[in-house]
C-alpha positions as CSV (number, residue, x, y, z in Angstrom):
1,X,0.0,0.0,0.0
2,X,1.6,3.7,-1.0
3,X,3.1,5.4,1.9
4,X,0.7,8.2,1.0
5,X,-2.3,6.2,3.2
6,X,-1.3,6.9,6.7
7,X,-2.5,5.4,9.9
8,X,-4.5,8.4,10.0
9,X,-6.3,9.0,6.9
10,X,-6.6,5.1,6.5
11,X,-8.4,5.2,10.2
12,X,-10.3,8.9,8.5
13,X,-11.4,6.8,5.7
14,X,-12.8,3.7,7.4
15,X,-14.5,5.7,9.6
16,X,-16.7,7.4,6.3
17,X,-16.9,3.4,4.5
18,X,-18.7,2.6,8.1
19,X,-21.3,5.4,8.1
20,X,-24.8,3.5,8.9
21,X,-26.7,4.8,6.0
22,X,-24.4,2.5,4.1
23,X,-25.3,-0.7,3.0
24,X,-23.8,-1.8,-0.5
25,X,-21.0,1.1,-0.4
26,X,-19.3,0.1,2.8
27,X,-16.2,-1.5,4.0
28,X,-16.8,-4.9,2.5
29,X,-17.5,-3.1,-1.0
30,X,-13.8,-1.6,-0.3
31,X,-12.3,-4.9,0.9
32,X,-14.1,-6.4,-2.2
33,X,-12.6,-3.7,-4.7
34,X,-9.2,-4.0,-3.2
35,X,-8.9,-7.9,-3.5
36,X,-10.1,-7.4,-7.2
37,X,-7.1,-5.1,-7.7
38,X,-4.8,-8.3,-6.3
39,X,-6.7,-10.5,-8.7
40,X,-6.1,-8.2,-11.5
41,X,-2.4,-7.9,-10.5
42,X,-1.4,-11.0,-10.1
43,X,-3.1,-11.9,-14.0
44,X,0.1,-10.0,-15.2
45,X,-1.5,-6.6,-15.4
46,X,1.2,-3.8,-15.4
47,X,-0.9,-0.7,-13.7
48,X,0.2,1.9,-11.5
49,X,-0.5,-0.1,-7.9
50,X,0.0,2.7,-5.6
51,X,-2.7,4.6,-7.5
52,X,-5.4,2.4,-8.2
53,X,-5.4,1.1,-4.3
54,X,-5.5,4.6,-3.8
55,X,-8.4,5.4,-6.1
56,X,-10.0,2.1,-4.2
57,X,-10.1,4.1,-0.8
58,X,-11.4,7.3,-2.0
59,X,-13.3,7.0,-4.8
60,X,-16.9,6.4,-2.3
61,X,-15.4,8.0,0.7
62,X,-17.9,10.8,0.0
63,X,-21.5,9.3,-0.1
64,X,-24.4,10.2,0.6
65,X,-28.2,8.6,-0.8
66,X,-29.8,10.7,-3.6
67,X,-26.7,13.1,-4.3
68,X,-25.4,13.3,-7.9
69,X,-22.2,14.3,-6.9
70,X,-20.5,12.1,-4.8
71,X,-17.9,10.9,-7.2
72,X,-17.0,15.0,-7.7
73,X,-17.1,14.9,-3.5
74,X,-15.0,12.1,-3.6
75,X,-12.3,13.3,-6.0
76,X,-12.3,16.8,-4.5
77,X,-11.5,14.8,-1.2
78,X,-8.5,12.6,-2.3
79,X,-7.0,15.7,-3.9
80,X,-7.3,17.9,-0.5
81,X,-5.9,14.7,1.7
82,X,-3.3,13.8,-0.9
83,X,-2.2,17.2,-1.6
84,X,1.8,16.3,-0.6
85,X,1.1,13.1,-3.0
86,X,2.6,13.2,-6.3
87,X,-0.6,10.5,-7.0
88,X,-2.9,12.9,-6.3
89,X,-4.2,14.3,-9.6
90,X,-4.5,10.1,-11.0
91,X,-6.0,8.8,-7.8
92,X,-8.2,11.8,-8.4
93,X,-9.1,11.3,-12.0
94,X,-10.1,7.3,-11.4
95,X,-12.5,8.5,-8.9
96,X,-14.2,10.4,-11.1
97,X,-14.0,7.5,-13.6
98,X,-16.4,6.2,-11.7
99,X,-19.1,8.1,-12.7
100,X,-18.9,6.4,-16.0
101,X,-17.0,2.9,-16.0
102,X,-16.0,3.6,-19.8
103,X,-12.1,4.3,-19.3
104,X,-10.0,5.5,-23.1
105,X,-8.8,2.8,-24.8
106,X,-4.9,2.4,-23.2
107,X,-6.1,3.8,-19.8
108,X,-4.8,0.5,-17.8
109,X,-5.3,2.2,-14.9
110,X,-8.8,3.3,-15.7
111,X,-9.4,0.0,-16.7
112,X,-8.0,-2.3,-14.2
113,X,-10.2,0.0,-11.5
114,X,-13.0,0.0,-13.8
115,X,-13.4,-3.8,-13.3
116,X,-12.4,-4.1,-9.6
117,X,-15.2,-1.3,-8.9
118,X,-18.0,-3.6,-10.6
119,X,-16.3,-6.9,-10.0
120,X,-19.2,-7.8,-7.4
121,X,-21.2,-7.9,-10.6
122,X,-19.8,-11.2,-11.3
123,X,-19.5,-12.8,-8.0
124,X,-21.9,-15.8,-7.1
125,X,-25.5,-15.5,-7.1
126,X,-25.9,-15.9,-3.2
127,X,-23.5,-12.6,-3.1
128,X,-24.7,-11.0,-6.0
129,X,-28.5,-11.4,-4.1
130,X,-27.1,-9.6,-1.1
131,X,-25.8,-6.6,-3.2
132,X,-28.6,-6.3,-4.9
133,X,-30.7,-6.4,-1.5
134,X,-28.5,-3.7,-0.1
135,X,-28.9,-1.2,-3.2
136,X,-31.9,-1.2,-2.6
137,X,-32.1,-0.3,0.8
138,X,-29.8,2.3,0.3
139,X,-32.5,3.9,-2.0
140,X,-35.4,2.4,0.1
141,X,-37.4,6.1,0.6
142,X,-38.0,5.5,-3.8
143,X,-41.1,4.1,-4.4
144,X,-40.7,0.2,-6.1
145,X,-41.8,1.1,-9.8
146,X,-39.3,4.3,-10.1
147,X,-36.6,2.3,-8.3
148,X,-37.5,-0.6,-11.0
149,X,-37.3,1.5,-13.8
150,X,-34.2,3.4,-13.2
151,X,-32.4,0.1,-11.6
152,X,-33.1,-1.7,-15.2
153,X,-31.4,1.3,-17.2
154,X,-28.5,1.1,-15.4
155,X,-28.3,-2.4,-16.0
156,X,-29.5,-2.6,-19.6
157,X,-26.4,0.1,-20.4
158,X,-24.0,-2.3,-18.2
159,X,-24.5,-5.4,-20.3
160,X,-24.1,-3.5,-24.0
161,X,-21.0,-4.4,-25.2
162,X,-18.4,-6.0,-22.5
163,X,-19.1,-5.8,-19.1
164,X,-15.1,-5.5,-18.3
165,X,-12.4,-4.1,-20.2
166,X,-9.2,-6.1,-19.3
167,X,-8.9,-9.4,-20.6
168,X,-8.2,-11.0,-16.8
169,X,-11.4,-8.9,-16.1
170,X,-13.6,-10.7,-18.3
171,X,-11.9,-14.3,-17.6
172,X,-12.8,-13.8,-14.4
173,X,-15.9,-12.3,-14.1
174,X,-17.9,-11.8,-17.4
175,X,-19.9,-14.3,-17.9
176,X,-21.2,-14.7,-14.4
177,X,-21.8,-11.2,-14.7
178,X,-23.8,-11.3,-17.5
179,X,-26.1,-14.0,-16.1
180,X,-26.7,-12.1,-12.5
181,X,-27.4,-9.2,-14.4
182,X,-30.1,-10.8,-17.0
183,X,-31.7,-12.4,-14.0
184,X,-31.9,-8.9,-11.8
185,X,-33.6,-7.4,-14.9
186,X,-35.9,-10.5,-14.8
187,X,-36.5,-9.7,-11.3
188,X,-37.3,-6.3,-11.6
189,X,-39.6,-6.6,-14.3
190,X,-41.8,-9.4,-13.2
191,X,-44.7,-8.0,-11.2
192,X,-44.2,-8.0,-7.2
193,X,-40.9,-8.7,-7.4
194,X,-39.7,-6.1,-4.9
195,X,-40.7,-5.9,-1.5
196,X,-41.0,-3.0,1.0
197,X,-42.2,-2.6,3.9
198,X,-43.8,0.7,5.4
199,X,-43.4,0.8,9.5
200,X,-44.2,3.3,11.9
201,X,-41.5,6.2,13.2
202,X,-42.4,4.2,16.6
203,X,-40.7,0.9,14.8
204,X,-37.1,2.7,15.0
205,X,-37.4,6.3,16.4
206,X,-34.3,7.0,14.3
207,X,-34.7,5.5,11.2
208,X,-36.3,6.0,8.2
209,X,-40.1,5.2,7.9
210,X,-39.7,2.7,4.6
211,X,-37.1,0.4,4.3
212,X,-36.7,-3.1,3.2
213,X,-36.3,-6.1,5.1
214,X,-32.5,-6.8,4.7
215,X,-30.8,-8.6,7.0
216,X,-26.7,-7.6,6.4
217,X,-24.6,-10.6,6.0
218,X,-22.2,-11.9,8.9
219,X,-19.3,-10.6,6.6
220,X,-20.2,-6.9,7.1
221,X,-20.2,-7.1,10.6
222,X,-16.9,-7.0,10.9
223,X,-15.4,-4.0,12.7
224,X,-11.7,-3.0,11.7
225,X,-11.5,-0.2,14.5
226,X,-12.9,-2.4,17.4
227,X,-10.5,-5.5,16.2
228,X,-7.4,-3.2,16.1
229,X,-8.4,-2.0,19.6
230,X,-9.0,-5.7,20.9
231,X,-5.7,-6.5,19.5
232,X,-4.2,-3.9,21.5
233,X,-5.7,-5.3,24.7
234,X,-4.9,-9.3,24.1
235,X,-1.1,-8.5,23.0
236,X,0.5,-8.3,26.2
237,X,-1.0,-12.0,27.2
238,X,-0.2,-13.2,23.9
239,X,3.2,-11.9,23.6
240,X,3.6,-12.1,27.3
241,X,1.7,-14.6,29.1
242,X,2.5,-17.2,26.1
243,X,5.5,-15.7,24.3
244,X,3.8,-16.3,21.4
245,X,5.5,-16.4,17.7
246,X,4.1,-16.4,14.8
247,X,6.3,-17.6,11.4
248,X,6.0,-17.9,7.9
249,X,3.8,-14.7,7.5
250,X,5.8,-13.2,4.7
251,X,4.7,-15.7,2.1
252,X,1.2,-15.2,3.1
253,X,-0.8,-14.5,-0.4
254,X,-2.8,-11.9,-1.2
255,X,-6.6,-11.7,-1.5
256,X,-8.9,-14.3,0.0
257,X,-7.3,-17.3,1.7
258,X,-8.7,-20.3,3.7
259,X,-5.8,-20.6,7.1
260,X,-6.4,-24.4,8.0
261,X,-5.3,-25.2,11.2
262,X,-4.5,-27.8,13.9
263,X,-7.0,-26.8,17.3
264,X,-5.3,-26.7,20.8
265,X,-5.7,-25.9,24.2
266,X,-9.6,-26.8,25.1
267,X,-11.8,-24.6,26.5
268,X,-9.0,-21.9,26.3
269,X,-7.6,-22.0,22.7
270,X,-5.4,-19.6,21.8
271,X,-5.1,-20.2,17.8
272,X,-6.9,-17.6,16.9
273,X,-5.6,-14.7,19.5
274,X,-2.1,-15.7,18.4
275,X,-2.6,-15.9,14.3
276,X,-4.5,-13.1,14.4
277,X,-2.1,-10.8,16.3
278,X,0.7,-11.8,14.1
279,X,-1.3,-11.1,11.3
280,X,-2.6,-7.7,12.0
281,X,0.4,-6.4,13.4
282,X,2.4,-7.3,10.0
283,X,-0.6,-6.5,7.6
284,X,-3.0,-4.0,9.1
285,X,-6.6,-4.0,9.5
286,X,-7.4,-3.5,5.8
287,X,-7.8,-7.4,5.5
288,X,-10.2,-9.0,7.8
289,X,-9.2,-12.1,9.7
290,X,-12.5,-14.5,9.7
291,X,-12.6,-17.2,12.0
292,X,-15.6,-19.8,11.2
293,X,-16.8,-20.8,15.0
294,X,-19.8,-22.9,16.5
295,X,-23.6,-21.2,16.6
296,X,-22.8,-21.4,20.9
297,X,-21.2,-18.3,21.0
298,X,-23.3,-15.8,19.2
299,X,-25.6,-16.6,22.1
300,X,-25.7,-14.1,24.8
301,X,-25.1,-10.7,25.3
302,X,-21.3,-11.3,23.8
303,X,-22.2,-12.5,20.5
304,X,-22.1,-9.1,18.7
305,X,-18.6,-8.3,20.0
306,X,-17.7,-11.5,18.6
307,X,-19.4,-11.0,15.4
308,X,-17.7,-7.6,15.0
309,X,-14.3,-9.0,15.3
310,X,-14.0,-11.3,12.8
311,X,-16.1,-14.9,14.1
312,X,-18.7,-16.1,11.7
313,X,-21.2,-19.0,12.2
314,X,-19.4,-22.0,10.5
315,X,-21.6,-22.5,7.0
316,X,-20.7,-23.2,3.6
317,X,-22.2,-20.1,2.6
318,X,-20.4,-17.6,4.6
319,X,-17.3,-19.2,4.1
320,X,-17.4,-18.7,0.5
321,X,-19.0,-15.1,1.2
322,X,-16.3,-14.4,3.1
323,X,-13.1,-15.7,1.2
324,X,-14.5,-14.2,-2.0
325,X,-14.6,-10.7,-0.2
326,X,-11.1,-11.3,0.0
327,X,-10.9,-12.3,3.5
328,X,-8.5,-14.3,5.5
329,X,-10.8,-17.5,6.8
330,X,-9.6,-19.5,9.7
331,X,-10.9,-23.4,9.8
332,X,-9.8,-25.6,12.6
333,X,-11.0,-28.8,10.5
334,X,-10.6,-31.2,13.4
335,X,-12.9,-29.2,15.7
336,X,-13.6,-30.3,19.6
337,X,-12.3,-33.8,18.4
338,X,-9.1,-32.3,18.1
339,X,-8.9,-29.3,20.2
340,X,-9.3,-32.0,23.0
341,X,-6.8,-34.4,22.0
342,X,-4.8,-36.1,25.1
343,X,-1.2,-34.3,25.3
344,X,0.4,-37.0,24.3
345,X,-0.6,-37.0,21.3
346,X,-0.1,-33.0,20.9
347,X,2.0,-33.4,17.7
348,X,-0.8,-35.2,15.5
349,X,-2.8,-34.0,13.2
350,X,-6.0,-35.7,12.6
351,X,-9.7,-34.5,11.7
352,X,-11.4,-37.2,12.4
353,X,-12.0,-37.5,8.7
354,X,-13.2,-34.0,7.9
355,X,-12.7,-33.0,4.5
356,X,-15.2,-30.2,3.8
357,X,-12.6,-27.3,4.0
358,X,-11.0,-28.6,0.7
359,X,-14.3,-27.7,-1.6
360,X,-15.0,-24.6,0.8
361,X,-11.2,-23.9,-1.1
362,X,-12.4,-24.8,-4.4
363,X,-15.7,-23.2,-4.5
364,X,-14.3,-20.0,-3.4
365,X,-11.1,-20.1,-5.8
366,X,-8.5,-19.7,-3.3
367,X,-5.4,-21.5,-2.1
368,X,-5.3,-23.3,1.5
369,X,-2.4,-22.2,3.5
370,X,-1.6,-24.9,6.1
371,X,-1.3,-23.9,10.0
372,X,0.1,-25.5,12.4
373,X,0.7,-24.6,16.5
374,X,2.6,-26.2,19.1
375,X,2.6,-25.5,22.7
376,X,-1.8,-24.7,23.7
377,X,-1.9,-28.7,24.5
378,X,0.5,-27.7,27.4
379,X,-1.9,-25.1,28.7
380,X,-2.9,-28.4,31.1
381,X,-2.7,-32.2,31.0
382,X,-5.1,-33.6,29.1
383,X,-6.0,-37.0,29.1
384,X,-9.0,-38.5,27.2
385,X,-11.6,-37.1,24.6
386,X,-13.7,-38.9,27.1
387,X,-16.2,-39.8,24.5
388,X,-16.9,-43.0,26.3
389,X,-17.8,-40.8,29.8
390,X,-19.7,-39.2,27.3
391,X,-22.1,-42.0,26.3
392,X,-22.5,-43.2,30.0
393,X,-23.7,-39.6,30.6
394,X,-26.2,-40.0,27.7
395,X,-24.7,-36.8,26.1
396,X,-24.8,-37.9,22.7
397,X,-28.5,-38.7,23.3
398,X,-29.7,-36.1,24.6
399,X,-27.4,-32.8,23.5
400,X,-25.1,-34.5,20.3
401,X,-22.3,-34.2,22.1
402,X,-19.7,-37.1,21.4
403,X,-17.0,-35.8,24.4
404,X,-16.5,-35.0,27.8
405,X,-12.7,-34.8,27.9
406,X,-10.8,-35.5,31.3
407,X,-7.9,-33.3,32.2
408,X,-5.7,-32.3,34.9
409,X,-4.8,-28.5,35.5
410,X,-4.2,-25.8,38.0
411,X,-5.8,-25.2,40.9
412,X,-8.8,-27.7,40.5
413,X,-6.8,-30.7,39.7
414,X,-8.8,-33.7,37.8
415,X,-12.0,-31.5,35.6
416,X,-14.3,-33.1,32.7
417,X,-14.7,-29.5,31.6
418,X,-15.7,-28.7,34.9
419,X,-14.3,-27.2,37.5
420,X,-12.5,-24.8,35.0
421,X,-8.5,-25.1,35.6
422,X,-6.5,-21.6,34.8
423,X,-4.5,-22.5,31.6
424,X,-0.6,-22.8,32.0
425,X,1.5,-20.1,30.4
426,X,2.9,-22.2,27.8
427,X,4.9,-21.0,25.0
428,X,2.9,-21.5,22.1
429,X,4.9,-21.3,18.5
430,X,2.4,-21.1,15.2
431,X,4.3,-21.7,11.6
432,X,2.4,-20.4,8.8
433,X,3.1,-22.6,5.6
434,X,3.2,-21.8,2.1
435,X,0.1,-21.7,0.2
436,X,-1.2,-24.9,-1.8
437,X,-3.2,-24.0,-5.1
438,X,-5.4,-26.8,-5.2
439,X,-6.3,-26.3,-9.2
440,X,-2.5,-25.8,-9.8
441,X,-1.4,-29.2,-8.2
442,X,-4.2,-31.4,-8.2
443,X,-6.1,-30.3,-11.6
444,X,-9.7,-28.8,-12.6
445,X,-11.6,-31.6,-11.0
446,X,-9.2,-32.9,-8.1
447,X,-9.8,-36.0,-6.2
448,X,-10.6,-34.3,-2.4
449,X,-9.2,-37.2,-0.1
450,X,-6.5,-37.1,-2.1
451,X,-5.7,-33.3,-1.6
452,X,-7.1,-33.4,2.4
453,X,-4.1,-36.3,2.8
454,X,-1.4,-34.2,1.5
455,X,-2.5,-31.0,3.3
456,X,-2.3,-33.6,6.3
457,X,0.9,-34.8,5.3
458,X,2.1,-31.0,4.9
459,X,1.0,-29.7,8.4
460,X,2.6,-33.0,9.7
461,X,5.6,-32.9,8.5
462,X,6.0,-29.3,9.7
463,X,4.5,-30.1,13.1
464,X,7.1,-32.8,13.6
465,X,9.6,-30.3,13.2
466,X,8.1,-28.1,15.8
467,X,7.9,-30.7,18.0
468,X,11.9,-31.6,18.0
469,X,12.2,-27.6,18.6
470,X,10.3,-28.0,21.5
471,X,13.1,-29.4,24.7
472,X,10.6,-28.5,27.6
473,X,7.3,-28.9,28.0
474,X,5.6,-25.4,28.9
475,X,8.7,-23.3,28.9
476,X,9.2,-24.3,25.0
């Protein structure tokens, strides 16, 4: 990113993408534009970087429902915060760019920001459904049949001639964007197709009177300003308590990735605390860190603060919604099985057979980058799964759950679960691997076992070396 976005006017600018009368034109809609760029870039696109990121921050930092001149806003806005920048005048001209989407034939730059802007045009139908949805919330106070009308000019103009103008632009995105763009129009002119509803000003005191019944995907919950201040808090345990390290970052690629992970420490897990610190700390907060978790914990009065820093309900569907944002998406394949694995057998990987992560990959297009931790099965001595204890306890009859481990910790001694023993400060030690592109290695139409065994095989073999690192247990 071009040392012209400081801490400052990157924290000035998230602060306008988060505004609450947003809903399409908000900090996933930047996260979204920006990961296009990657795409673009790494096709083999030569484009001025700096700029077009540049443009990417700016070019709806000013925007407000109804206005016909945000884009002019917008511009007039990157050219008074950039004025030291000698990018000023370009990232100011591909704002404005934006008004249009028809760059000059040999305007790379123009084009290359062209297609990240409307890439979400050609993203799956479930995504394209939701942006849809959320235009049209954003102009919820127009009635249905002159929101219908204009919306299908707009769309009608889009799909004469190409939708994209690089070549990687239309590879990528064309077709798919044709097809959600036929079927809107198909929407829109079939009879009832849109929906409003008309509520009192006692409904929400301070909210509009007609709005539509969207509910905003778990992926836009995501609060960059609250996570960067939780990581602020957590970092002296992490660092401290555990002396945690994180290596391997620097290969990390770019765009949406799926992390998968072993799962330590039990009740207290500290895999995501310490990849996510690491993470943040070398890459910043304009890349959100996903984690996909059980339904349990957005129960409660906690489950928004969890929501809003990066945990998701673990679905196929927001998954894929959030790796095609270009989000970084923690899975811990093995789940409780693993996370409650005796200490002996800390230095295994194993799933318990769970392949699913491997299509969430391939659906979504982007490479798996092995994980793998050493140390959080030290945080106390466990000893069984206790999936027998479980069955005598009639668990798995009457709640579905297959364990009850048994460990042995500090101060409470012998627990299944409960009492709950204070976790040890271990020294916990995460290597990040290189990325594995599935398509690249294993072909179009790749056997899944056969890719799940050499991720396995991957994390294993790195594991192992952890493990002969490793002389004592605790202190590392």
């Amino acid at each position: 990113m071009s040392s012209a976005l400081s801490d400052e006017l990157r924290d000035e600018l998230l602060d306008r993408w988060s505004e609450p009368h947003r809903r399409h034109h908000n900090v996933a809609h930047l996260r979204e534009v920006l990961a296009a760029v990657g795409l673009l870039a790494d096709s083999g696109l030569v484009f001025d970087r700096d700029a077009v990121d540049l443009a990417a921050w700016f070019h709806d930092a000013v925007y407000d429902v109804g206005r016909d001149d945000n884009e002019d806003r917008s511009a007039d806005l990157a050219r008074e915060r950039l004025a030291e920048s000698p990018l000023r005048d370009e990232v100011a001209r591909l704002v404005l760019l934006t008004k249009t989407h028809a760059p000059a034939d040999g305007d790379v730059n123009g084009a290359v920001f062209s297609d990240a802007d409307l890439s979400v045009l050609g993203s799956d139908p479930t995504r394209y459904a939701r942006y849809a949805a959320a235009v049209r919330e954003e102009y919820a106070a127009v009635p249905d049949d002159v929101f219908a009308r204009a919306r299908v000019r707009v769309l009608t103009a889009l799909l004469e001639g190409s939708v994209f103008h690089t070549q990687a632009g239309r590879e990528l995105w064309e077709d798919r964007a044709r097809s959600n763009l036929t079927g809107e129009i198909r929407d829109l002119t079939s009879p009832g197709t849109i929906k409003t509803r008309t509520r009192s000003s006692s409904d929400d005191p301070g909210g509009p009177v007609t709005t539509t019944d969207i509910e905003p995907s778990e992926v836009t919950k995501w609060d960059p300003g609250l996570t960067e201040r939780v990581m602020g808090w957590i970092r002296p345990l992490i660092k401290g308590y555990h002396r945690a390290e994180v290596r391997g970052l620097d290969e990390f690629p770019p765009g949406g990735a799926l992390v998968v992970s072993n799962h330590s420490g039990g009740l207290f897990a500290m895999d995501v605390p310490v990849f996510a610190t690491g993470f943040y700390e070398k890459y910043g907060y304009d890349r959100p860190v996903f984690t996909l978790s059980h339904d349990i914990i957005f129960t409660g009065p906690t489950a928004d603060f969890f929501r809003k820093t990066g945990f998701i309900p673990a679905n196929h569907e927001n998954a894929d919604e959030a790796l095609r944002s270009g989000g970084v998406v923690v899975v811990f394949p093995g789940g409780d099985y693993d996370v409650y694995r005796p200490t002996i057998s800390e230095s295994k990987i194993d799933f318990d057979g769970r392949t699913g992560y491997v299509r969430a990959a391939l659906n979504a297009g982007v490479p798996i980058v092995p994980s793998v931790s050493i140390g959080g099965q030290q945080a106390q001595l466990f000893l069984s799964r206790g999936e027998w204890l479980a069955k005598v306890a009639r668990l798995d009859k009457l709640m579905r759950v297959k364990i009850l481990p048994i460990s042995f910790g500090f101060p409470f001694g012998l627990s299944a679960v409960l009492p709950v023993n204070v976790p040890l400060p271990t020294k916990i030690v995460t290597q990040v691997l290189a990325p594995i592109d599935i398509v690249a290695q294993f072909g179009e139409d790749p056997d899944v076992d056969e890719v799940d065994a050499h991720v396995r095989h991957v994390m294993q073999r790195a594991l192992d070396e952890l493990a002969r690192e490793r002389r004592i247990p605790v202190l590392g």
